[in-house]
Every structure is written in C-alpha cells, then in structure tokens.
N, C-alpha and C positions, 0 to 999 in steps of 0.2 A: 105132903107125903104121897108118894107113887110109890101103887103095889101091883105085882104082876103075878100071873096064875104061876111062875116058876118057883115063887118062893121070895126074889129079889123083893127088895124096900129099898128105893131111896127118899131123900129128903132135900126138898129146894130151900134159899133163906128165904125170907120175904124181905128181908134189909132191914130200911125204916121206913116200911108200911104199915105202920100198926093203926094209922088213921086213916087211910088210904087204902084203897084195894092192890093188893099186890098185881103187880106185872102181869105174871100168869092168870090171873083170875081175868087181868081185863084180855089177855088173847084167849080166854075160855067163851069171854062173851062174842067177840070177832069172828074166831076162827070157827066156835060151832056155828055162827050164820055163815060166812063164806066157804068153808071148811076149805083152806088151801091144803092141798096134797104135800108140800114141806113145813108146813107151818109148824109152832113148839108142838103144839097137844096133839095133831098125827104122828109127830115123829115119835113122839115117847111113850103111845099107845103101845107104837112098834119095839120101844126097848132100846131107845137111842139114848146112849150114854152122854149124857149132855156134863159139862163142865161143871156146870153150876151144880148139878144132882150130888148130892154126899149118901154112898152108901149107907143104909143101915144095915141090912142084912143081904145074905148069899154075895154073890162074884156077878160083873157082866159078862155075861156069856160072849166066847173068845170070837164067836160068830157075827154076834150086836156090834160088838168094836168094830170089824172090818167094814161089815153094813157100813153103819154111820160112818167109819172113815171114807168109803164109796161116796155116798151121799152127800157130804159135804164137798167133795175136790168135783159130782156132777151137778148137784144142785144148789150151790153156793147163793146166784141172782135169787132162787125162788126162798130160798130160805129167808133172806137177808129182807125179800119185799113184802114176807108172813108178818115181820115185824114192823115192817112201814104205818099201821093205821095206828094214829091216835087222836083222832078227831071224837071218838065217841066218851074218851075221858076227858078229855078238855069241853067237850058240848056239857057234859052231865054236872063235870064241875062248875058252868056258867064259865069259863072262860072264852069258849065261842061262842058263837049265834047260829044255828042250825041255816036260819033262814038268810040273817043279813050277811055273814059270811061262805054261804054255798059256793059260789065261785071260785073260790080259794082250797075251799073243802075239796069239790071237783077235781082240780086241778091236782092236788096232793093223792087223791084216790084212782086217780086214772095213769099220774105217772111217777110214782111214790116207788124208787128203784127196779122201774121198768127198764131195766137196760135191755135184756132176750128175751122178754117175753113180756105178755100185757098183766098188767098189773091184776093178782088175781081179786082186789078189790073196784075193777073198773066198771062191772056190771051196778054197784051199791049205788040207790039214786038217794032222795033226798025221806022216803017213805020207811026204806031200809034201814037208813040210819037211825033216826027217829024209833026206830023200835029195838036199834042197839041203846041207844041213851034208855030208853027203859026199862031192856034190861039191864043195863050196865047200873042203873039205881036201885034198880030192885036186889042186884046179887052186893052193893056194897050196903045197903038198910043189913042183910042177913050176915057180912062180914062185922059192919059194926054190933052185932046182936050175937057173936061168938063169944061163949063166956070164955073162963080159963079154964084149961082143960077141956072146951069145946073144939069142935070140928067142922070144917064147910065141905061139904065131902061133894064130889061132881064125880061122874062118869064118861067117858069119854069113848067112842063117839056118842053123842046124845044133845037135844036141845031144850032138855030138860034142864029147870032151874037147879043150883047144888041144894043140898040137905044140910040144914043147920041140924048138927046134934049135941045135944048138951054136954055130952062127956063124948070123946074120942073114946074109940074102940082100943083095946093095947093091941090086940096081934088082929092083923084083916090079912086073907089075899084074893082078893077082887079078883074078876078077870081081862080089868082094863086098871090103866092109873087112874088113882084115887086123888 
C-alpha cells in the first residue's frame, strides 16, 4: 500500500510472492542504497501513477498524470536501467556467487541498459553488494515473519530497515509511500 499526505491510497499486487519478496520490496533494498533519481520508489514518493498501482482512495491528481507522462517519453533509458539489478536476489537466493561469479555480476551492473547514460548501478563494487544481500535477507526473514493481517511498512526516502507490524493500520496518511 502507498499513501500520500494528499489523501490518495494506492495499492501494488505482489503476484505470487507470498514466499519470496515482492519486486518492490527487493528495489526498496537497491534503490535505497543507489537511490536512482527514476527508479520505482523516487518516482512514487513523487506520486507517479504507475500501472501497476490500483487505487484505493482519492483521484491522481490531474498534474501527477501529465508529470509522469513527461517523465516517461524523457526518461524512459533511466527508468527502464532502475529496474536492471538483480543480482542481489539471486546472490541472497544462492543462485549466484558473490565472489566466483563477480565478473559477470560487473559486467551486468556496469552495463545493465546503459544505452544514454551509465548505468546508475556502475559505482556498486563487490563490498556494496555484499551488504545489499544482507540486507536483502534481513527485509525477506521480516517479509517471511508478516502474519495475516500484518504489515511491512518502509518509508521512503530512508535506509532504514521496514517495520514489521503485527496488525496493519485501517486508515494511515504517511507523508511518503508506505
């Protein structure tokens, strides 16, 4: 759920994440360490009406629409390369090797839909990641420890871990998405 000081609620699926950390959550671990300026969690700080998002309450404001249709037709490459990293789920999962496959990893973070600009994961060396895979463990231990009717509540921008709470809140309006 994403809530804004205007009033607006929306709400993402999570698919069939229910054993796995949702999408979102793992660009929560990413993006708060690199924080790309297009990436999901900037943009929707800002109130960008994403496809995926289902209203729950208020209207998008008629302004956010244009925004984001702006933003998309100028920053399509940087959006598109926000989503490029996935090396710190597959490291966390044991499906890569931090160490025996870094050259591969490198290569994927240095030019992971670098078409016009450099890839904003190109600074990330092998120390950085290493402490995304940690956190990236630690936020899916508190996604697995969500009861029903619990909540994993993150703040954004912030590089603070989310809040595991045991009951969701019914009505919140944070002043960033929740």
């Amino acid at each position: 759920m994403f809530a804004w000081s205007n009033g607006v609620v929306a709400e993402t699926p999570i698919w069939d994440r229910y054993q796995k950390l949702p999408h979102d959550l793992e660009h929560f671990i990413t993006e708060s360490y690199v924080e790309p300026p297009y990436g999901f969690w900037s943009l929707a700080r800002q109130q960008a009406p994403f496809e995926s998002f289902t209203l729950v309450q208020g209207r998008w404001p008629r302004e956010r629409m244009e925004w984001f249709e702006r933003v998309k037709r100028k920053h399509r490459d940087e959006m598109v390369q926000a989503e490029a990293i996935g090396a710190v789920g597959s490291i966390a999962r044991g499906e890569l090797d931090l160490h025996a496959d870094w050259p591969a990893i490198r290569r994927g973070l240095t030019r992971a839909y670098a078409i016009k600009t450099e890839s904003a994961y190109a600074r990330v060396d092998q120390r950085d990641l290493a402490r995304m895979v940690e956190i990236h463990r630690h936020v899916h231990q508190q996604w697995d420890d969500v009861p029903l009717n619990g909540a994993l509540v993150v703040d954004w921008p912030t590089k603070a871990a989310p809040e595991l709470r045991r009951e969701a809140a019914q009505s919140q309006s944070p002043a960033s998405p929740r």
